[in-house]
N, CA, C and O atoms as a MOPAC input file, in Angstrom:
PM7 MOZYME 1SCF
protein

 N     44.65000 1    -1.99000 1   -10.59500 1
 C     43.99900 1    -0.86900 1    -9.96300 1
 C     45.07200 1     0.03200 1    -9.36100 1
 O     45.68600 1    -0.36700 1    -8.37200 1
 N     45.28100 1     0.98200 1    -9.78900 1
 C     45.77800 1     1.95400 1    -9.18400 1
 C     45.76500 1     3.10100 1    -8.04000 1
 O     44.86300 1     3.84600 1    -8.42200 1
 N     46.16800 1     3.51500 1    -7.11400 1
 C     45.61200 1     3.45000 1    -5.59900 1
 C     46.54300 1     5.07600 1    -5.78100 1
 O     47.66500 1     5.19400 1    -6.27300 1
 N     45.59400 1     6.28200 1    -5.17300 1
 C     46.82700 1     7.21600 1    -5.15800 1
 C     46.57100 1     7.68900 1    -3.90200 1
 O     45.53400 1     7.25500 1    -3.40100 1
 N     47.33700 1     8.59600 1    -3.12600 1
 C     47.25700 1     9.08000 1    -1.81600 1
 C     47.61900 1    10.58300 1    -1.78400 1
 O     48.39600 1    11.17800 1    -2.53100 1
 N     46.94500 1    11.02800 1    -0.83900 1
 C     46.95200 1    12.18300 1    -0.06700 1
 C     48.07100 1    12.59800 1     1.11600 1
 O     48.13900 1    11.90400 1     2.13000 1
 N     48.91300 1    13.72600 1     0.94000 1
 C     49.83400 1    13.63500 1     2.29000 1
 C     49.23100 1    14.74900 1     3.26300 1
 O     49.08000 1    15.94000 1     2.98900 1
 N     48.96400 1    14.18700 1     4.29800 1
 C     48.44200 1    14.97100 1     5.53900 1
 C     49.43100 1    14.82600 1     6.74800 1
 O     49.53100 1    13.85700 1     7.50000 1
 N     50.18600 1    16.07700 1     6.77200 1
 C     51.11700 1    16.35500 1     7.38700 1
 C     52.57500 1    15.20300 1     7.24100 1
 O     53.33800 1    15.29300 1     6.28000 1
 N     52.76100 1    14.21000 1     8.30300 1
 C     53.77500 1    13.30800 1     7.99700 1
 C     52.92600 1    12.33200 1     7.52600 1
 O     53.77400 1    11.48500 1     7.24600 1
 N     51.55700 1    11.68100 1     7.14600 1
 C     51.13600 1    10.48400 1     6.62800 1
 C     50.31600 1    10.64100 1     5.32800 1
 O     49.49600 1    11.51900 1     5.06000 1
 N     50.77400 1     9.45900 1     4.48900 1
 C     49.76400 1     9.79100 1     3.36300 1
 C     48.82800 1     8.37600 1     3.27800 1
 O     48.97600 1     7.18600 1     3.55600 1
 N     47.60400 1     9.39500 1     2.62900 1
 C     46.32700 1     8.52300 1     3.48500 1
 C     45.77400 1     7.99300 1     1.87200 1
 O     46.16200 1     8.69400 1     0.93800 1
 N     45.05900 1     7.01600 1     1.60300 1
 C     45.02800 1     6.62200 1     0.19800 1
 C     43.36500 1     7.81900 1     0.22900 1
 O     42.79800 1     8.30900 1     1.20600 1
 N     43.07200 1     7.91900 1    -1.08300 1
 C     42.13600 1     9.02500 1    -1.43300 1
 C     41.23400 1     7.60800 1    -1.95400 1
 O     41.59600 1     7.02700 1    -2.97700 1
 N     40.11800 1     7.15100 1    -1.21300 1
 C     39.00100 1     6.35400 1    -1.12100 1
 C     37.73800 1     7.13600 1    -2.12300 1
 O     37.72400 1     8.36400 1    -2.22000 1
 N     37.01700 1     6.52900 1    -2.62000 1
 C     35.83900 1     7.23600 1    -3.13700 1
 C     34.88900 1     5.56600 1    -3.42700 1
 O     35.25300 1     4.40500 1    -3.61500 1
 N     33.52400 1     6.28200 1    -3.32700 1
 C     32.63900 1     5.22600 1    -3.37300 1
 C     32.13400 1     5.40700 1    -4.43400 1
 O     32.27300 1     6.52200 1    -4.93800 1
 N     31.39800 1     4.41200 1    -5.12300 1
 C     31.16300 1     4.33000 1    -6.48000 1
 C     29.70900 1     5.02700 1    -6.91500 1
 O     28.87100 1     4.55000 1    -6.14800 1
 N     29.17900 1     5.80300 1    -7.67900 1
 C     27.86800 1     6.01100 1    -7.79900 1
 C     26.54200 1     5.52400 1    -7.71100 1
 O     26.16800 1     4.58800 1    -8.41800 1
 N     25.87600 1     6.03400 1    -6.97500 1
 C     24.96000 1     5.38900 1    -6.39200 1
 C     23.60500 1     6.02300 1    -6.63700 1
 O     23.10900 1     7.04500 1    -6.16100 1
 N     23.00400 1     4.87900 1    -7.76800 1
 C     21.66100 1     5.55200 1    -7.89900 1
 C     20.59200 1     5.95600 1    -7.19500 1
 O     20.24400 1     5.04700 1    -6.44100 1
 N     19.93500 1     6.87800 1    -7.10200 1
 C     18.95800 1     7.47900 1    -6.00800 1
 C     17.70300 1     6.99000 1    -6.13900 1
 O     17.18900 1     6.85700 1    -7.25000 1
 N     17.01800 1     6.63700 1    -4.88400 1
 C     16.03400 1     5.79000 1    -5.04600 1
 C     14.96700 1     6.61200 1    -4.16600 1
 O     15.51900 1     7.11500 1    -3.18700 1
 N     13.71600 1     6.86100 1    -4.23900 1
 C     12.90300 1     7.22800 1    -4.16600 1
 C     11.85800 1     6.59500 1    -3.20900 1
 O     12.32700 1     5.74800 1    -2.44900 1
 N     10.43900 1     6.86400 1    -3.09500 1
 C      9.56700 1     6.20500 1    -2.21900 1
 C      9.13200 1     4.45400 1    -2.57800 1
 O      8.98700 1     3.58200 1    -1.72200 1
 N      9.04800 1     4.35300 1    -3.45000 1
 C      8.81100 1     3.08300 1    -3.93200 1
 C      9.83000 1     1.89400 1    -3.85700 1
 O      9.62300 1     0.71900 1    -3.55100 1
 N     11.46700 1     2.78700 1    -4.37100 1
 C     12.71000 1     1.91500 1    -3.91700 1
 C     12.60500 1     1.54600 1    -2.52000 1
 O     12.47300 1     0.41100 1    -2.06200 1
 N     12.69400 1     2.85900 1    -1.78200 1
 C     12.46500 1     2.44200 1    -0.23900 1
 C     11.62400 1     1.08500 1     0.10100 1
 O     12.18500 1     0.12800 1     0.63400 1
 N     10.16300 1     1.06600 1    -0.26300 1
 C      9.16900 1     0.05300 1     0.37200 1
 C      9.90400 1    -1.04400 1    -0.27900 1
 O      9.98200 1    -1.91400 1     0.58800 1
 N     10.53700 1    -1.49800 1    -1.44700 1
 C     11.05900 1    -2.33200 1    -1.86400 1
 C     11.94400 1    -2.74100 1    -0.82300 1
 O     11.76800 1    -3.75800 1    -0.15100 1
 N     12.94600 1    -1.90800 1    -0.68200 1
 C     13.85800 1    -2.50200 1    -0.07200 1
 C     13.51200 1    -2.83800 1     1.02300 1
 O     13.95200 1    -3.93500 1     1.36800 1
 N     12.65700 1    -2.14000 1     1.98100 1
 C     11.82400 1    -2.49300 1     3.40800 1
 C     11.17800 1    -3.82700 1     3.62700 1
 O     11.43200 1    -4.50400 1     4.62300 1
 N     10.25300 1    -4.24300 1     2.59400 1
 C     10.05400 1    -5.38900 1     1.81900 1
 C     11.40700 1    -6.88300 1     1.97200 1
 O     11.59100 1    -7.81300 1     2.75700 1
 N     12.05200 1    -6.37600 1     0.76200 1
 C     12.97200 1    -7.35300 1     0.73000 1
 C     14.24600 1    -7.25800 1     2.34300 1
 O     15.01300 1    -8.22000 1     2.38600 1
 N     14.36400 1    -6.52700 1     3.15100 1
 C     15.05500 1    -6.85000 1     4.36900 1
 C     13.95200 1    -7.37500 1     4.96600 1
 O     14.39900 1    -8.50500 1     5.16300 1
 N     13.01700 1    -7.40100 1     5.33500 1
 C     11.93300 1    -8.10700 1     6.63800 1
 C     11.72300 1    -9.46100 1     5.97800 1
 O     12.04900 1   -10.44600 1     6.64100 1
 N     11.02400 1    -9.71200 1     4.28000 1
 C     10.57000 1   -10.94300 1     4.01900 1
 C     11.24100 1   -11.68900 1     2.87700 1
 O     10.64200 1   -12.73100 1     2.61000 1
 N     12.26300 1   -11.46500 1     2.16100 1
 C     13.46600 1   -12.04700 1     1.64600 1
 C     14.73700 1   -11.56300 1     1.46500 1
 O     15.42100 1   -11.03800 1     0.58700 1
 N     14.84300 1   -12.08700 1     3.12000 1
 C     16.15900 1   -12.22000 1     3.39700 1
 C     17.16700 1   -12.16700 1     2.67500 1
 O     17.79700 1   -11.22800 1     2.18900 1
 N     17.33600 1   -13.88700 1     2.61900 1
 C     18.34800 1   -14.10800 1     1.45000 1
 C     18.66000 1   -13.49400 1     0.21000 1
 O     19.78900 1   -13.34800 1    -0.25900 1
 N     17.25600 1   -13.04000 1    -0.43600 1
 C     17.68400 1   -12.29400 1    -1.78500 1
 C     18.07200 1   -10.61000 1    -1.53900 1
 O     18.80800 1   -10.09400 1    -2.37900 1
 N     17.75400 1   -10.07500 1    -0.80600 1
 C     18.38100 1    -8.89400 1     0.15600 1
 C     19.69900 1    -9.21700 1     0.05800 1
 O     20.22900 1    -8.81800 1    -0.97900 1
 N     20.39400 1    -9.81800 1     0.81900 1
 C     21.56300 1   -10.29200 1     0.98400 1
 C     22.56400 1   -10.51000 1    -0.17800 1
 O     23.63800 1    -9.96800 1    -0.43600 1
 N     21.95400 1   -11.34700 1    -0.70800 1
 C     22.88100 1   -11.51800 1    -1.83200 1
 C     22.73000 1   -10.64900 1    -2.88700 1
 O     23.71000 1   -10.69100 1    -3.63100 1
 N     21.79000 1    -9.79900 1    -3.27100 1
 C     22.05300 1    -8.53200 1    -3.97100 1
 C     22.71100 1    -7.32500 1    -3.28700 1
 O     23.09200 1    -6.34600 1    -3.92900 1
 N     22.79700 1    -7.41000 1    -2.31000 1
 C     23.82300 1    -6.34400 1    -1.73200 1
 C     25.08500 1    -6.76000 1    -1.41800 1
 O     25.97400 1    -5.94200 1    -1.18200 1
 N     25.32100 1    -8.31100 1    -1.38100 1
 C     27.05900 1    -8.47600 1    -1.89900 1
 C     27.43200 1    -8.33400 1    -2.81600 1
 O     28.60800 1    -8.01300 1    -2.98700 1
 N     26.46200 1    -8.53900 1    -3.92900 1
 C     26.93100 1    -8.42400 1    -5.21000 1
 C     26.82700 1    -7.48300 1    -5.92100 1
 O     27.30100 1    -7.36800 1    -7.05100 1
 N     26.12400 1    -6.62900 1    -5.26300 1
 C     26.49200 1    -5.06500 1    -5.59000 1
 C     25.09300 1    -4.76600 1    -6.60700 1
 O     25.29700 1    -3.59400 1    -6.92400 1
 N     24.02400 1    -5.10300 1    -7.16600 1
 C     22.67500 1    -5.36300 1    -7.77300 1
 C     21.63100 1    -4.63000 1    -6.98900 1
 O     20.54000 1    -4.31400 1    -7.46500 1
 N     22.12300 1    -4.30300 1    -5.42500 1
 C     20.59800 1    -3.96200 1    -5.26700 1
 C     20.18700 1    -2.66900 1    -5.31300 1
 O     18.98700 1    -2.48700 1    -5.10500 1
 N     21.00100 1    -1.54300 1    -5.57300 1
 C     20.82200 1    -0.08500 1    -5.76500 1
 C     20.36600 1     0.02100 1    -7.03500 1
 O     19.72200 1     0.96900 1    -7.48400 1
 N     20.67200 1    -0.87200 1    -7.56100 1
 C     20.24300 1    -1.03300 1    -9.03400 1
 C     18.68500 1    -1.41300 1    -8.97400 1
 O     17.69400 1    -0.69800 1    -9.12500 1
 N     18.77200 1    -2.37100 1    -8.78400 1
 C     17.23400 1    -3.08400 1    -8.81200 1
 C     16.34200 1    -2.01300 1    -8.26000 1
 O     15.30100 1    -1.63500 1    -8.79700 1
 N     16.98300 1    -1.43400 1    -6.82900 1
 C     15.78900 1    -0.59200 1    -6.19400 1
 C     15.55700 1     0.65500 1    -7.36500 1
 O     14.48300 1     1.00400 1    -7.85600 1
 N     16.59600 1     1.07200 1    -7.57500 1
 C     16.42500 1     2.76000 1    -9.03600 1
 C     15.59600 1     1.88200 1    -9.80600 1
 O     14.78000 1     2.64300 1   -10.32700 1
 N     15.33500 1     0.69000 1   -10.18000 1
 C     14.29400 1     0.47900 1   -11.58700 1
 C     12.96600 1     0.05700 1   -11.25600 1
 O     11.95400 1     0.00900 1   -11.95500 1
 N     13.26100 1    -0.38400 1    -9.47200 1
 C     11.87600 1    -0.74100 1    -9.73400 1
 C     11.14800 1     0.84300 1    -8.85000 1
 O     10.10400 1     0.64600 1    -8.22800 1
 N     11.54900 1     1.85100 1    -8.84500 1
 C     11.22200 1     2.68600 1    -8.42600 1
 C     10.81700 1     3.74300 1    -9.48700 1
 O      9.80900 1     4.42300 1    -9.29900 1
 N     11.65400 1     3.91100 1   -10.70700 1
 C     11.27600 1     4.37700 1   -11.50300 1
 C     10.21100 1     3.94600 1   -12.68400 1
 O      9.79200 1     4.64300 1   -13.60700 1
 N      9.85800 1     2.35600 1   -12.30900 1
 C      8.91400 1     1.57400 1   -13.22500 1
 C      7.36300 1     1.56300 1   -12.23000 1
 O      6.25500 1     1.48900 1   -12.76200 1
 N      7.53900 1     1.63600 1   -11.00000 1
 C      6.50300 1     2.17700 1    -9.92500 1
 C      5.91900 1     3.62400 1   -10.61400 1
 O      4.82900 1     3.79100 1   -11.16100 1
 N      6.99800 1     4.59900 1   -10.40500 1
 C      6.24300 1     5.86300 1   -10.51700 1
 C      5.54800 1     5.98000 1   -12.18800 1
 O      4.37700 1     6.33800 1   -12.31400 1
 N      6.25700 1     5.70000 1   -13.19700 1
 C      5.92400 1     5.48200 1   -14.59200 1
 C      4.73400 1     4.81900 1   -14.53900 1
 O      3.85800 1     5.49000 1   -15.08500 1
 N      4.13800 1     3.25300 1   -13.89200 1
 C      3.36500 1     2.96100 1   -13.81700 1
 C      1.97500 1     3.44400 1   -12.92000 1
 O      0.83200 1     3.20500 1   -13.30900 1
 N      2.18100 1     3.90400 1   -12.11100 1
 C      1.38100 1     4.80700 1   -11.27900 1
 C      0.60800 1     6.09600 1   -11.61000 1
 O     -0.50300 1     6.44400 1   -11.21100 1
 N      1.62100 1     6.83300 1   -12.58800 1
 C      1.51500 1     7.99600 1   -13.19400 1
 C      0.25800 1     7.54300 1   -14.79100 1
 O     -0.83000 1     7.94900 1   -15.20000 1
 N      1.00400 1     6.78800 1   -15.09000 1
 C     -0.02700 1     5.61800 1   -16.50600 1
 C     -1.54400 1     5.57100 1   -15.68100 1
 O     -2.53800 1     6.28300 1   -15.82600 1
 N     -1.30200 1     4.52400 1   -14.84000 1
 C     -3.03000 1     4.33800 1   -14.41800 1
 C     -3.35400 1     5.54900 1   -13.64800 1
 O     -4.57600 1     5.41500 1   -13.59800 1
 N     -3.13200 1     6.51200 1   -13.08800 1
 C     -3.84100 1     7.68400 1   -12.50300 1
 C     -4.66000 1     7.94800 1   -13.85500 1
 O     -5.80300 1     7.57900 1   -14.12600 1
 N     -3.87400 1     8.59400 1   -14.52800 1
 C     -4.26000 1     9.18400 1   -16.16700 1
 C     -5.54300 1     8.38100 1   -16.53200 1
 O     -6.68300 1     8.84500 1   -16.54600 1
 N     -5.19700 1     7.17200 1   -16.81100 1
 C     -5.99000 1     6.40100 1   -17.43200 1
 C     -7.24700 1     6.05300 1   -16.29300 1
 O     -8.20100 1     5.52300 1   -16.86300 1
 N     -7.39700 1     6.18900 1   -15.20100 1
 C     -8.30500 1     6.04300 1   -14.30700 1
 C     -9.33100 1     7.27700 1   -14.19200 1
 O    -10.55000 1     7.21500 1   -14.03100 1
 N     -8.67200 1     8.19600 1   -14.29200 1
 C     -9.25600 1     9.57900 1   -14.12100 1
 C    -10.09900 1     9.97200 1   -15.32000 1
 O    -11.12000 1    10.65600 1   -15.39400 1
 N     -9.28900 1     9.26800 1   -16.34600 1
 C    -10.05100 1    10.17400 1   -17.86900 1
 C    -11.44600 1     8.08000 1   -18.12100 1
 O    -12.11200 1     7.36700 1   -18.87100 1
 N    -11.18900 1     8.19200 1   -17.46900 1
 C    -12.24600 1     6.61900 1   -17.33600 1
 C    -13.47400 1     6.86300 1   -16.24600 1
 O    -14.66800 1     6.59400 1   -16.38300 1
 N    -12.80400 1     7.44600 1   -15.14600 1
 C    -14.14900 1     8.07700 1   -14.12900 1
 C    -14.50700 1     9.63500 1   -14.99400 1
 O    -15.67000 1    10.00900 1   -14.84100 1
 N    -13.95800 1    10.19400 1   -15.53000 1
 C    -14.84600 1    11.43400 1   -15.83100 1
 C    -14.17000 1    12.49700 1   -14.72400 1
 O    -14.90600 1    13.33700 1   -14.20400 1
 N    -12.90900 1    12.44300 1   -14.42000 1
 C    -12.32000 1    13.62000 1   -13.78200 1
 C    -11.14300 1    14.31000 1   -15.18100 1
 O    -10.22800 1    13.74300 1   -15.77800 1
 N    -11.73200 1    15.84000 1   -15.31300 1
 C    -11.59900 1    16.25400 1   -15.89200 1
 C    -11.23700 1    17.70800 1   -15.47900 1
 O    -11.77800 1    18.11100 1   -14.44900 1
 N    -10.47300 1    18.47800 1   -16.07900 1
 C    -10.27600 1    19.83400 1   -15.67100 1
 C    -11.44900 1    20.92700 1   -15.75300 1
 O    -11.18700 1    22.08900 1   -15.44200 1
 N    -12.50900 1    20.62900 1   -16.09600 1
 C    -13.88600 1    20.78100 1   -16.16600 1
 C    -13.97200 1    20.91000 1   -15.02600 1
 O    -13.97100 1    21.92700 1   -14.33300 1
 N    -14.06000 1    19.72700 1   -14.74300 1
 C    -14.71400 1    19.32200 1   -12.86500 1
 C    -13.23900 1    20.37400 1   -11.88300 1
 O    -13.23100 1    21.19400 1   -10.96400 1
 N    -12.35700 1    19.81800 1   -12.62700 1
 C    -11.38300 1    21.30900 1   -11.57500 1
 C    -11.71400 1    22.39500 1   -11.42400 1
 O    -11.50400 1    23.17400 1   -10.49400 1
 N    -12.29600 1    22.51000 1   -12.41200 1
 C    -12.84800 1    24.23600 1   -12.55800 1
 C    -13.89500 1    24.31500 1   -11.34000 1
 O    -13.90500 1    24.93200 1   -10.27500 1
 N    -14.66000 1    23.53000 1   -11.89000 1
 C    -16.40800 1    23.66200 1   -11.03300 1
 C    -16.58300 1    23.38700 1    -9.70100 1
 O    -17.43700 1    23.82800 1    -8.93200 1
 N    -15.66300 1    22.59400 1    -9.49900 1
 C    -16.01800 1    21.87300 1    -7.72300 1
 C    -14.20800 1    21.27400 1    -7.41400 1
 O    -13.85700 1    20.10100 1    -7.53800 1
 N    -13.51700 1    22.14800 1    -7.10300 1
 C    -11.97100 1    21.66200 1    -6.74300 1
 C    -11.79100 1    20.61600 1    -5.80700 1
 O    -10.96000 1    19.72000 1    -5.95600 1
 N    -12.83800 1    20.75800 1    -4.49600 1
 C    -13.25400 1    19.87900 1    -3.52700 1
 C    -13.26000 1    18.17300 1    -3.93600 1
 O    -12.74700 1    17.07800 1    -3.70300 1
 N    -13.95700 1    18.68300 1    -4.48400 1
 C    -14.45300 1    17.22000 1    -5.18900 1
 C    -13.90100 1    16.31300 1    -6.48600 1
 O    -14.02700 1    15.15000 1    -6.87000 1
 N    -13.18600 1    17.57600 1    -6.95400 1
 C    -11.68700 1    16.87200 1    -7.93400 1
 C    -10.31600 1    16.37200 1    -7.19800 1
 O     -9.60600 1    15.41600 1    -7.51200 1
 N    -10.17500 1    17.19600 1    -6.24700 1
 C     -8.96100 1    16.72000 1    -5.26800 1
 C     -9.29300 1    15.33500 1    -4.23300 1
 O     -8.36200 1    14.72600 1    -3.70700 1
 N    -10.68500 1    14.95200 1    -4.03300 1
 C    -10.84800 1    13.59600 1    -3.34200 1
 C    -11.18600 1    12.55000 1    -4.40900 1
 O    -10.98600 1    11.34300 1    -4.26500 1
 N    -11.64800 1    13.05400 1    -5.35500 1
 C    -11.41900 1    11.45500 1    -6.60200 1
 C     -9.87800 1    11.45600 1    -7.07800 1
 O     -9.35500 1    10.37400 1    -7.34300 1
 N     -9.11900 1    12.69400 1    -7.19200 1
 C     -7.83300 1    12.23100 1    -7.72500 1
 C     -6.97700 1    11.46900 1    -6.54900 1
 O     -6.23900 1    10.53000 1    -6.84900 1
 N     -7.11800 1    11.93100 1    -5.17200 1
 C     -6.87200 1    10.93800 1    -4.29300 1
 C     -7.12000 1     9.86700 1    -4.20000 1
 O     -6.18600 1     9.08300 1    -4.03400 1
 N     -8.29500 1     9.43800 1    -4.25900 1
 C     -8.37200 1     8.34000 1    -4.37000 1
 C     -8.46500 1     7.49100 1    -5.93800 1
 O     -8.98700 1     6.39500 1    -5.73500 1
 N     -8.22200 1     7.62300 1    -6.95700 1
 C     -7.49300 1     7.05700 1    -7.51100 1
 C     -6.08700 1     6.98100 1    -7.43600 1
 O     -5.66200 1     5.83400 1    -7.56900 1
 N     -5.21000 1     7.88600 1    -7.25700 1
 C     -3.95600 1     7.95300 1    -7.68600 1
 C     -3.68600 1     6.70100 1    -6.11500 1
 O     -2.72200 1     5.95100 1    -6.26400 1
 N     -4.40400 1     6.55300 1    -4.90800 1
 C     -4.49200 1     5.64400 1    -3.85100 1
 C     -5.01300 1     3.99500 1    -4.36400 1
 O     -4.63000 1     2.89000 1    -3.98000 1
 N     -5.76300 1     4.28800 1    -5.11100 1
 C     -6.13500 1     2.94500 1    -6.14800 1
 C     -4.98700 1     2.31200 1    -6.98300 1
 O     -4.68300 1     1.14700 1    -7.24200 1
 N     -4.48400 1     3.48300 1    -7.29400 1
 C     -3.16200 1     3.09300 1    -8.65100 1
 C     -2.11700 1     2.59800 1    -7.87000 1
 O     -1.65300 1     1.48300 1    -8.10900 1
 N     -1.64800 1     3.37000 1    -6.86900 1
 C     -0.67500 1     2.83500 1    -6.01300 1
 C     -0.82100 1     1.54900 1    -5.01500 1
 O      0.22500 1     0.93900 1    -4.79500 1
 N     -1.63700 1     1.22800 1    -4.58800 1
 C     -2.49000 1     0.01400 1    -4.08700 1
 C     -1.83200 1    -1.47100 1    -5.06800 1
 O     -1.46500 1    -2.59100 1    -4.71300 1
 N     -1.92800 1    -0.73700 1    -6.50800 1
 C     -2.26300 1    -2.08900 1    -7.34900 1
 C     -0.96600 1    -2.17700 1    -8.05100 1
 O     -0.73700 1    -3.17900 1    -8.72800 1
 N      0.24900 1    -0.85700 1    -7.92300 1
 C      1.49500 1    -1.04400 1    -8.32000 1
 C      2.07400 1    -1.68200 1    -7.34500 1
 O      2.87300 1    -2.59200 1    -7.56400 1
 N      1.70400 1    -1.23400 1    -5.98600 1
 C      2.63100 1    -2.39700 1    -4.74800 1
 C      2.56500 1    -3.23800 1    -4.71500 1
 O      3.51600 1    -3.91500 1    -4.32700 1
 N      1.14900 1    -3.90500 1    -5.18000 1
 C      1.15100 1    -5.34200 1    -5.02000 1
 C      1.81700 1    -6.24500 1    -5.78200 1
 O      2.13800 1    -7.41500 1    -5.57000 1
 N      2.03000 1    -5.25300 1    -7.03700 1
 C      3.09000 1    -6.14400 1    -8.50700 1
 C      3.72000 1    -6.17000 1    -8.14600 1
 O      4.28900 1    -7.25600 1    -8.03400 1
 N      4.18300 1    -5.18900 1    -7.67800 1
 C      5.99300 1    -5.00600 1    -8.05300 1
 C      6.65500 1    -4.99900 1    -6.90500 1
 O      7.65900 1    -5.71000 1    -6.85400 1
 N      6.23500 1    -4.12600 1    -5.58100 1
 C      6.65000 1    -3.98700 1    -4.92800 1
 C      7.02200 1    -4.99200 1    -3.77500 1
 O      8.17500 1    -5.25500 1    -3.43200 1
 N      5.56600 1    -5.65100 1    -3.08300 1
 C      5.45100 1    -6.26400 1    -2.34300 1
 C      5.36600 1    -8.26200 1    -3.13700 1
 O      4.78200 1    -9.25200 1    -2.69600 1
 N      5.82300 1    -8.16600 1    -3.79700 1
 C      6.00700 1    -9.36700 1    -4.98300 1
 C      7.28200 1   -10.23400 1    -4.72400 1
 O      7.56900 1   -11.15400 1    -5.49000 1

């Protein structure tokens, strides 16, 4: 490994950089919130070993993918339709709430809180 440095005034300081770090989202978050309060240990040892930024980006992006799947598939199963957007917005914006609250309900419990 090769180490190079910076000279700032009389000292030269080594030029540090941290490694890329995948961005994690609402779902990474509860994961990780999750795994610090109720497994410990596996918390732990994926963050020595450098795994858990990882784990959190996939299971965050397999949350929203899955979430996004059953909304769709929930909505065109109840009969919410851009029809009904048209006709009564009211009443399309509280069934898509509460499905897309249904969908997410039943992805935390897999994946998240698992």
């Amino acid at each position: 490994m090769e180490m190079t440095y910076t000279k700032h005034g009389d000292y030269l300081l080594p030029d540090l950089t941290l490694p890329e770090q995948p961005t994690i989202g609402k779902y990474g978050m509860q994961r990780k919130s999750f795994l610090k309060k109720h497994r410990r240990a596996t918390y732990t040892a994926m963050l020595l070993s450098g795994t858990l930024m990882e784990h959190l980006s996939e299971i965050d992006k397999t949350a929203r993918e899955r979430v996004e799947a059953m909304t769709s598939r929930m909505a065109e199963r109840e009969g919410v339709t851009e029809e009904l957007k048209a006709a009564d917005q009211m009443k399309w914006v509280g069934l898509m709430n509460n499905i897309k609250q249904s969908a997410e309900e039943t992805v935390q419990a897999e994946l998240i809180y698992n």
